[in-house]
TIZASE-55255 format. One line per 3 residues: number of its first residue (from 1); for each residue x, y, z of N, C-alpha, C, O. Coordinates in pm, whole numbers, plus 50000, padded with zeros to 5 digits. Layout:
<sites>
NUM> X Y Z X Y Z X Y Z X Y Z | ...
</sites>
This chain:
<sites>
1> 50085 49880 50000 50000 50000 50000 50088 50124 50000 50166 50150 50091 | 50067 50209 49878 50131 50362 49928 50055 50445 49907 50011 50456 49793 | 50016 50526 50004 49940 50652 49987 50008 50785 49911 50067 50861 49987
4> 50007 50808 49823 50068 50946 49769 50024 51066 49842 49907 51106 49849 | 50160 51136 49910 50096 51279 49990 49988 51343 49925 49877 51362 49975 | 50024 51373 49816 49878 51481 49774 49723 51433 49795 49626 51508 49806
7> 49722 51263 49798 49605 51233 49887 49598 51222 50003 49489 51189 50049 | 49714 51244 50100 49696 51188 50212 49582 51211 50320 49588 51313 50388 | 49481 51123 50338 49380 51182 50417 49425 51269 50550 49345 51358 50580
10> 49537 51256 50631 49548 51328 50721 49552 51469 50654 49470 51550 50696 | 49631 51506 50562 49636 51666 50528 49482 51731 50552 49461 51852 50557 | 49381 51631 50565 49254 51706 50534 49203 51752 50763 49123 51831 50815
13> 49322 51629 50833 49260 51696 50913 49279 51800 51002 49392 51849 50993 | 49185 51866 51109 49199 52013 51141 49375 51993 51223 49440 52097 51234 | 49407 51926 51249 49553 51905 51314 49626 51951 51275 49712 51993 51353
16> 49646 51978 51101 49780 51985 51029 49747 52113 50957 49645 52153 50901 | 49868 52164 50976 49836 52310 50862 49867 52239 50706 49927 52139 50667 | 49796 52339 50646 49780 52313 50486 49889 52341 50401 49891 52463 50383
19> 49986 52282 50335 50047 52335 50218 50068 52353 50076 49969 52302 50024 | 50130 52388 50001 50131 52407 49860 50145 52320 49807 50179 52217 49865 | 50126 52326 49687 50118 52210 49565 50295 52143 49535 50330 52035 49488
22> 50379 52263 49588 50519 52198 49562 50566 52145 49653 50632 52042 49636 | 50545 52209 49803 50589 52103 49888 50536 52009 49886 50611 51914 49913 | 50431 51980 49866 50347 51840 49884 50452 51741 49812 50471 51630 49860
25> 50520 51784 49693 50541 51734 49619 50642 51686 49629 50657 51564 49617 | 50776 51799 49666 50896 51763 49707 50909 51643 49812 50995 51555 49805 | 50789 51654 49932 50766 51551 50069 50771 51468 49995 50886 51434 49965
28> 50635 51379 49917 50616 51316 49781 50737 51216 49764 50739 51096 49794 | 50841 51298 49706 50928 51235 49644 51024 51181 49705 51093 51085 49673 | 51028 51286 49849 51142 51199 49945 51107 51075 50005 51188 51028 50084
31> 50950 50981 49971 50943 50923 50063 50901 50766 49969 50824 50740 49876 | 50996 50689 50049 51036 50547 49987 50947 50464 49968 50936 50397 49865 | 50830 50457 50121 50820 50322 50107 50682 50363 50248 50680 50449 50335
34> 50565 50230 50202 50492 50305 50300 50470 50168 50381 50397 50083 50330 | 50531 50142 50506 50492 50015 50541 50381 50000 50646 50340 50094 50714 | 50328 49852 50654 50213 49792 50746 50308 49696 50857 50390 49604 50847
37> 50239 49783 50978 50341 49655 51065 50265 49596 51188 50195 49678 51248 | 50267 49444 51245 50177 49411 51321 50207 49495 51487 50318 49533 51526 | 50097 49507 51552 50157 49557 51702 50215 49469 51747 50175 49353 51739
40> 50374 49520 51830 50425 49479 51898 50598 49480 51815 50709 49475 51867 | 50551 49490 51651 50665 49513 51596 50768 49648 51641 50728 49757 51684 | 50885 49614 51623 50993 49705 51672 51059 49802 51531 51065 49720 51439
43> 51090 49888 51499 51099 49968 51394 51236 50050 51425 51316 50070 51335 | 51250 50080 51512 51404 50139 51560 51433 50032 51619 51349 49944 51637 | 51552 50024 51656 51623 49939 51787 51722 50019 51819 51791 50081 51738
46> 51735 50020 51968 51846 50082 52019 51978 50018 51933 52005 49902 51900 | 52059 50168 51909 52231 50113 51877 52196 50120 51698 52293 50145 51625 | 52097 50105 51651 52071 50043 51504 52146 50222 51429 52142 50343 51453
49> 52186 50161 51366 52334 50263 51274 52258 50323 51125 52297 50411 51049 | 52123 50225 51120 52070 50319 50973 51934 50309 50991 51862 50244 50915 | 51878 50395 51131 51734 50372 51121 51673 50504 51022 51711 50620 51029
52> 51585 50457 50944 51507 50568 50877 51433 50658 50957 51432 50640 51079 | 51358 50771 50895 51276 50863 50949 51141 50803 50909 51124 50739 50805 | 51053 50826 50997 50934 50755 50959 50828 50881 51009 50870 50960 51093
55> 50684 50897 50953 50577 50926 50958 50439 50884 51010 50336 50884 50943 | 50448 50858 51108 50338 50731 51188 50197 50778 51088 50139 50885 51103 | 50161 50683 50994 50050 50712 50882 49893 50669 50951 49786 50708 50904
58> 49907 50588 51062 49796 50533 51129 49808 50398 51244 49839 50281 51217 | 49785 50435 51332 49782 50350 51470 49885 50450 51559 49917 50561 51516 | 49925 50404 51669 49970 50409 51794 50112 50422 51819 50102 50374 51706
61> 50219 50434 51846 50352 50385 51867 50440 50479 51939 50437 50601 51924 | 50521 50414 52019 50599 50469 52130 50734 50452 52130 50763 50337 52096 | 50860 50543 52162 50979 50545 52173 50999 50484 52308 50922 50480 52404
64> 51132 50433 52292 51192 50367 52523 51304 50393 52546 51373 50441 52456 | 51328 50382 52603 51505 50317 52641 51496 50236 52759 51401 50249 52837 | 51621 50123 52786 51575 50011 52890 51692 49990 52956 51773 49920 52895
67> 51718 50022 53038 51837 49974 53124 51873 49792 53124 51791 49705 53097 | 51976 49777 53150 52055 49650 53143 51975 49507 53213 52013 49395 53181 | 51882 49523 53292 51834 49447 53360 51690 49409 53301 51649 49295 53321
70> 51606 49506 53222 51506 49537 53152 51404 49588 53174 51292 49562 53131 | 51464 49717 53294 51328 49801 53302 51350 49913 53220 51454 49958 53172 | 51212 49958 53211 51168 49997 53059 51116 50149 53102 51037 50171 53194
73> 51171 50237 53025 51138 50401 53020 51037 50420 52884 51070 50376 52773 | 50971 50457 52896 50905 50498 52741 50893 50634 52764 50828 50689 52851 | 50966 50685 52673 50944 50827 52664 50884 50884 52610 50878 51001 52648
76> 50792 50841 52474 50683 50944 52436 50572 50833 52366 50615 50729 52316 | 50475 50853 52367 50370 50807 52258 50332 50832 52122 50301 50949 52100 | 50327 50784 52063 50330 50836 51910 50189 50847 51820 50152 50732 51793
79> 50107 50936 51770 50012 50943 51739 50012 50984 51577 50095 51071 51551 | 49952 50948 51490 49924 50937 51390 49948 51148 51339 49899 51252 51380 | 50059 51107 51225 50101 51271 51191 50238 51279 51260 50280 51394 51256
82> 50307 51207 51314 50415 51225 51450 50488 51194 51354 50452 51138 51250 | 50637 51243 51394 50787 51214 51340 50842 51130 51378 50840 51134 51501 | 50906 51030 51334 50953 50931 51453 51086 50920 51381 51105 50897 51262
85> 51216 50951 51522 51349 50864 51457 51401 51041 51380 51438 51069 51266 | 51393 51081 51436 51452 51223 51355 51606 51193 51469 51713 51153 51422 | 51597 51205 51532 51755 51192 51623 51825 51054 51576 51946 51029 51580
88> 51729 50978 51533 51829 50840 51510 51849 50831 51417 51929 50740 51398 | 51791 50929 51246 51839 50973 51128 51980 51018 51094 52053 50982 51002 | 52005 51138 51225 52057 51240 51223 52209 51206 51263 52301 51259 51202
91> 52233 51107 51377 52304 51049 51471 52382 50949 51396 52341 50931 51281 | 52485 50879 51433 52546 50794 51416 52478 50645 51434 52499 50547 51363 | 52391 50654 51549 52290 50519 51565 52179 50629 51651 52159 50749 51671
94> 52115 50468 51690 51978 50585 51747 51985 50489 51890 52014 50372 51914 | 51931 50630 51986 52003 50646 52157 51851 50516 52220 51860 50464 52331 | 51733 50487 52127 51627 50445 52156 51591 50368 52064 51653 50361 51958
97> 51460 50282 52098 51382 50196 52069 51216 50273 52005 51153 50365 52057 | 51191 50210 51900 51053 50213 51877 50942 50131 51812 50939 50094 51695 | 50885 50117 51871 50751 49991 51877 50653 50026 51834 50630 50145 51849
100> 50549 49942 51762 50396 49960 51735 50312 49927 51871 50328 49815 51919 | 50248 49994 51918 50173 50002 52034 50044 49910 51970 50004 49806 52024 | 49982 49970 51836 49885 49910 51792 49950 49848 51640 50072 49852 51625
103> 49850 49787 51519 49906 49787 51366 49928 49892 51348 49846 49979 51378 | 50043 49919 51295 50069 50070 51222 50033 50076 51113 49952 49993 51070 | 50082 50175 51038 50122 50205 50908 50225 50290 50899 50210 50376 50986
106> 50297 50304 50852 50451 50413 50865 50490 50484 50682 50498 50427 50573 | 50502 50607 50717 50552 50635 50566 50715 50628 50627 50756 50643 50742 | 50772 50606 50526 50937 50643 50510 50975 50708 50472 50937 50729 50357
109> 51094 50811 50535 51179 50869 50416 51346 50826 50496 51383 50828 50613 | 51422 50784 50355 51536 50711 50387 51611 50824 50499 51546 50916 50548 | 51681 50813 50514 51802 50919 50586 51836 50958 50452 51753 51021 50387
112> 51956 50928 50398 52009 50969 50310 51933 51105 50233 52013 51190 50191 | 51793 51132 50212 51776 51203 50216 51721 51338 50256 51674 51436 50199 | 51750 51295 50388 51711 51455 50441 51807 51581 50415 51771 51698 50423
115> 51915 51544 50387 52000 51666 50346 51894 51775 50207 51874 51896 50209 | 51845 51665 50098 51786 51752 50033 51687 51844 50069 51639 51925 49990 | 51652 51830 50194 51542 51935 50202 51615 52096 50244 51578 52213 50232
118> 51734 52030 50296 51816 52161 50322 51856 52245 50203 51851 52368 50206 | 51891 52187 50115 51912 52176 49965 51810 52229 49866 51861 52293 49775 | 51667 52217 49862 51586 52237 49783 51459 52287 49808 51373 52320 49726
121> 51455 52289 49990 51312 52328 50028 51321 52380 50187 51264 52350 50292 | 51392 52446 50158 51426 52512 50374 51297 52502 50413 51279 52416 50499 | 51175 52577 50368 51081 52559 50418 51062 52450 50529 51057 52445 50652
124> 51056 52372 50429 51020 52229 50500 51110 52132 50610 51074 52054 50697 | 51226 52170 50569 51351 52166 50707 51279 52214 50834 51253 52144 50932 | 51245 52383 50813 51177 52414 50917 51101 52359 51013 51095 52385 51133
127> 51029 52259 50934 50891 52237 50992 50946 52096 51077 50915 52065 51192 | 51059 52004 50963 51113 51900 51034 51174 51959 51196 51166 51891 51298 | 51235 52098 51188 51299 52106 51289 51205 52163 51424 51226 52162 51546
130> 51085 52216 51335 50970 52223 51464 50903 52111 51481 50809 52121 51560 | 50919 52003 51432 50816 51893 51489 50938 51814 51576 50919 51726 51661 | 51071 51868 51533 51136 51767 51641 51177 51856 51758 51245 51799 51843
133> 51150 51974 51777 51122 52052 51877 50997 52037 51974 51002 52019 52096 | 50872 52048 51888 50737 51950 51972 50777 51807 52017 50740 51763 52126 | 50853 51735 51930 50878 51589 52026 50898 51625 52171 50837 51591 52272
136> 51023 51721 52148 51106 51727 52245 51038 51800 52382 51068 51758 52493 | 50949 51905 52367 50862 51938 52418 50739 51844 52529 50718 51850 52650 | 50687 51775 52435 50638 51665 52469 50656 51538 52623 50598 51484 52717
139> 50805 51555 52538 50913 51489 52676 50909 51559 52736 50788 51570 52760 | 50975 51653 52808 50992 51783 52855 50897 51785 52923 50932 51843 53026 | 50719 51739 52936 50609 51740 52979 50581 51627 53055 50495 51611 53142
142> 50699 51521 52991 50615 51376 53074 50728 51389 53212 50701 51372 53331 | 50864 51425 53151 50979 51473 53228 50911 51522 53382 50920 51466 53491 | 50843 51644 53346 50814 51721 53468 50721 51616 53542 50718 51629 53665
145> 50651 51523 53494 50516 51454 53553 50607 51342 53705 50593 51326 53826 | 50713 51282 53569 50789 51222 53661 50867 51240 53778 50899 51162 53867 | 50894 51396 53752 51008 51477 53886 50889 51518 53971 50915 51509 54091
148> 50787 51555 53949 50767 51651 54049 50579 51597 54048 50522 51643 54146 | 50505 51529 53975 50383 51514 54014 50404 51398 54070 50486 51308 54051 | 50268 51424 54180 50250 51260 54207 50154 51175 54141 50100 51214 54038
151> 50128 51066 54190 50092 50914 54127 50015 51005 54065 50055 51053 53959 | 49859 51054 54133 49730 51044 54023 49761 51146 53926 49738 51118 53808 | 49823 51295 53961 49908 51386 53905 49920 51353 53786 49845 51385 53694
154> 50058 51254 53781 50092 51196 53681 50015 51135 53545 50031 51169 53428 | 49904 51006 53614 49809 50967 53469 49736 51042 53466 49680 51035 53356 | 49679 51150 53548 49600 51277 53478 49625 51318 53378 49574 51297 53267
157> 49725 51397 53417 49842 51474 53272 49839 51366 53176 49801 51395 53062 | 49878 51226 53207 49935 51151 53049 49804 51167 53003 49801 51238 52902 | 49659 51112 53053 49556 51094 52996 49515 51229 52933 49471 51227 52818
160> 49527 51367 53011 49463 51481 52911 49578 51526 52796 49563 51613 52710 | 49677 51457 52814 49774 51500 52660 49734 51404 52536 49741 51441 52419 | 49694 51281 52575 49670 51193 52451 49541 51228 52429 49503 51186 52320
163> 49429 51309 52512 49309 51329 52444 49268 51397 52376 49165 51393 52309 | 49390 51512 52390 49375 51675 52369 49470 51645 52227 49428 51687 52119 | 49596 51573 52234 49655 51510 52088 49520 51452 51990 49477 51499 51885
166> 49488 51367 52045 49392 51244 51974 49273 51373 51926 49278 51384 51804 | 49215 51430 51962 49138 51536 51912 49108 51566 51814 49037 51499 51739 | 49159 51683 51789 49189 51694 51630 49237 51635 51535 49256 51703 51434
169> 49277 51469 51532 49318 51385 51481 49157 51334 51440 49131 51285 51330 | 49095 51346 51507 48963 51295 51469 48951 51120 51519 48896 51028 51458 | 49030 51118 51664 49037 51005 51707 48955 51033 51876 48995 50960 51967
172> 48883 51101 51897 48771 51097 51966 48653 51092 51914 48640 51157 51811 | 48549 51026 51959 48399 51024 51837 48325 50977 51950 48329 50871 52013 | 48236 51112 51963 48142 51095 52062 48166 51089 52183 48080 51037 52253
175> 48313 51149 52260 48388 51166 52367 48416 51050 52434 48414 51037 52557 | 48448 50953 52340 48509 50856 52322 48641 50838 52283 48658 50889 52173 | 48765 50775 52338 48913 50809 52268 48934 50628 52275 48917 50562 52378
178> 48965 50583 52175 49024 50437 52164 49156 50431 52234 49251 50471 52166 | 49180 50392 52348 49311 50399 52424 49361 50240 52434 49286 50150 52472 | 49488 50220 52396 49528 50125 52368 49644 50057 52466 49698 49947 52456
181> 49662 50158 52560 49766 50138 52663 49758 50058 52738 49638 50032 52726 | 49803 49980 52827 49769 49899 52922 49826 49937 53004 49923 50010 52984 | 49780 49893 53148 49842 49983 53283 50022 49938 53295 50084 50007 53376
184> 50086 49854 53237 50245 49856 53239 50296 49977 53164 50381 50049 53215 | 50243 50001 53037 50253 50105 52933 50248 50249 53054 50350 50316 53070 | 50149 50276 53113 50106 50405 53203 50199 50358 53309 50222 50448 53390
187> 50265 50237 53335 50336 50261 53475 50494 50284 53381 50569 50371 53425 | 50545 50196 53242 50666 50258 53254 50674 50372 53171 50785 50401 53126 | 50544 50466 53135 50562 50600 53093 50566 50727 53205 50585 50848 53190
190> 50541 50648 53317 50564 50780 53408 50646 50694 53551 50608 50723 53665 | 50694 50647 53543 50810 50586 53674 50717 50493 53749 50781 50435 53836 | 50588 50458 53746 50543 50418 53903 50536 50230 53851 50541 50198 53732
193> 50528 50176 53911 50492 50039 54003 50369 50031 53930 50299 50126 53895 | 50341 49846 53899 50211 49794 53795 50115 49832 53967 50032 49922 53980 | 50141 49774 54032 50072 49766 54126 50014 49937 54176 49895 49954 54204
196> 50090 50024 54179 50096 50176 54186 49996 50225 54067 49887 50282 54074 | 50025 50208 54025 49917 50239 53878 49754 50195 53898 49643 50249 53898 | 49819 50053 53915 49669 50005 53927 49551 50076 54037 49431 50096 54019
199> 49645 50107 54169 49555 50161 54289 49507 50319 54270 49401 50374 54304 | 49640 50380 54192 49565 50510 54125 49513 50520 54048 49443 50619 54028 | 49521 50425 53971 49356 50451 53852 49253 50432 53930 49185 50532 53950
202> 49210 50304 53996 49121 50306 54035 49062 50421 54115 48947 50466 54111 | 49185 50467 54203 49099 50616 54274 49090 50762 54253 49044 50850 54326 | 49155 50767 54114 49113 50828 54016 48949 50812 53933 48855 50888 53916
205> 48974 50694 53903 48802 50639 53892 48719 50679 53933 48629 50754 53895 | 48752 50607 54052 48594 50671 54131 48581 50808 54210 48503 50828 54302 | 48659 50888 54164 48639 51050 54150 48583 51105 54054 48569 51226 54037
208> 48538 50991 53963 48441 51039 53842 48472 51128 53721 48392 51185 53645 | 48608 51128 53719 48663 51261 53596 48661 51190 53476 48623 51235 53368 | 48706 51071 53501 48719 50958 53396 48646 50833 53396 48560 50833 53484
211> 48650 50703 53313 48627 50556 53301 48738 50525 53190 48767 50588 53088 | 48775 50440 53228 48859 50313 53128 48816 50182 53108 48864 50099 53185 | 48747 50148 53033 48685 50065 53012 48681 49982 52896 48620 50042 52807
214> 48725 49855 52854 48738 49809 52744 48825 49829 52655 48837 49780 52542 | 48901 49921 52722 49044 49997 52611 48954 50164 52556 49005 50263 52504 | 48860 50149 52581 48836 50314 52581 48845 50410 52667 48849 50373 52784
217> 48850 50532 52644 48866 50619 52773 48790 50747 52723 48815 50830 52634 | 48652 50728 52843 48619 50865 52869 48622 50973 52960 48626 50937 53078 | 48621 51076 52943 48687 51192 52977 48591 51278 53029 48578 51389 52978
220> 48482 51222 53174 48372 51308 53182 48402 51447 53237 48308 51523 53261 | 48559 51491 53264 48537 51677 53285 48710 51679 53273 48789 51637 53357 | 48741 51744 53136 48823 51793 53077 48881 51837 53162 48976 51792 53225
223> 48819 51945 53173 48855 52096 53257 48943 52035 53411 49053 52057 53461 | 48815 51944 53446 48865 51892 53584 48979 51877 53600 49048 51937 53682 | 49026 51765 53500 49124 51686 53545 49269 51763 53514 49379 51756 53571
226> 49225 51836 53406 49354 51938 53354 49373 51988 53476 49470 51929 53525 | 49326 52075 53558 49338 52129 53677 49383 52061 53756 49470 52126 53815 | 49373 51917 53813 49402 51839 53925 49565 51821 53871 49669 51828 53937
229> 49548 51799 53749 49670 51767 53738 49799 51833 53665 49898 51778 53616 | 49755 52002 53678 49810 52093 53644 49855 52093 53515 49970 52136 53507 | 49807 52062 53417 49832 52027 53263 49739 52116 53193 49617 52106 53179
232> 49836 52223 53143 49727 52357 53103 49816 52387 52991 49825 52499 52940 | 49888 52272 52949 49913 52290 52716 49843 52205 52660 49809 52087 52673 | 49824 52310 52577 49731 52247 52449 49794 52217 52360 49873 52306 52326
235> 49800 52090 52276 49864 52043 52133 49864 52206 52046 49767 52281 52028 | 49993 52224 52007 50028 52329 51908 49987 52286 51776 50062 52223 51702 | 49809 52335 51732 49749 52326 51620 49705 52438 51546 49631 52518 51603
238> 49736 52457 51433 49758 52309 51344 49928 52329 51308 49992 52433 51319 | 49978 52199 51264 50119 52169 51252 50152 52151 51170 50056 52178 51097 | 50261 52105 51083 50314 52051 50961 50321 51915 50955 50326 51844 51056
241> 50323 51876 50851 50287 51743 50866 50338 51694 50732 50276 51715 50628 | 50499 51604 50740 50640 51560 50691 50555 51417 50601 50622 51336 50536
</sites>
């Protein structure tokens, strides 16, 4: 399957800013190969010396790093429109790991050519270098959750960033968000214990801001929980979209 940018259904959604007929085109051409991969597949590997840049085209997927023994850091979540592997393009190898959370779909563009965009379309460099600035950002957000919030703190914030992401993606319907995480995923994205997780969701729960249920997650007071859990950024929309 390859989707050609100039159709790409995401360009149509409110998430992504709109561009011209030539960048579309130039993106277009830099990009190899559009792959399908089952969840659970791995797409970076730590140390790997020629990982490509990829375009998460549809499903879920998350960056890690794992200490020697095999506990597991995940440092960001990856949502459909996301950059993935811009540091491990750029680098000699790449410092992390990245996984399909759910089936993906991934566009490619090799390494080898990202120099041309420096070359033929600064524009669009730009935008590479602001979406790997929002990665970084991103972190920077789960960062603080880990230093300084506590337990419920913590999956507050993760839960109102993937809803407030998922949004304008057009991956809420009917204040409904398909959440695919499982409570190890929420314990090694913010430092705590399966067991730790588990006792703060639940009393998170039954404070009524939320339900998790079935792998969905609803979100009965936005407002609330942003507040409890001091998480007052909003996804920087609309974006560029590589």
């Amino acid at each position: 399957m390859y989707v050609p940018c100039p159709s790409c259904p995401l360009r149509r959604k409110p998430a992504f800013r709109q561009k011209g007929e030539e960048e579309v085109a130039v993106i277009n051409s830099m990009k190899s190969d559009h792959l399908t991969l089952e969840a659970g597949s791995e797409f970076i590997h730590p140390e790997q010396s020629d990982a490509e840049l990829y375009t998460l085209f549809a499903g879920w997927a998350f960056r890690y790093k794992e200490l020697g023994d095999g506990r597991r850091q995940i440092l960001s979540f990856a949502l459909p429109g996301d950059l993935i592997g811009l540091q491990a393009s750029l680098f000699e190898k790449s410092f992390y790991g990245a996984i399909a959370l759910t089936d993906i779909q991934l566009c490619v563009i090799p390494r080898r050519r990202m120099l041309r965009l420096f070359e033929r379309m600064p524009e669009i460099a730009y935008d590479v270098t602001w979406l790997g600035a929002r990665s970084e950002a991103l972190v920077d957000e789960n960062l603080l959750s880990v230093g300084r919030r506590g337990a419920g703190e913590r999956i507050a914030a993760l839960l109102c960033s993937l809803y407030k992401r998922a949004e304008p993606l057009g991956l809420v319907k009917e204040g409904v968000l398909e959440l695919p995480l499982t409570q190890q995923h929420i314990a090694d994205a913010l430092g705590l214990s399966l067991v730790h997780t588990n006792k703060t969701l639940a009393k998170l729960r039954s404070q009524g801001l939320f339900t998790i249920s079935g792998g969905h997650l609803v979100i009965r007071n936005l407002r609330g929980l942003s507040r409890f859990a001091q998480h007052f950024e909003e996804d920087l929309a609309p974006r560029p979209l590589i």
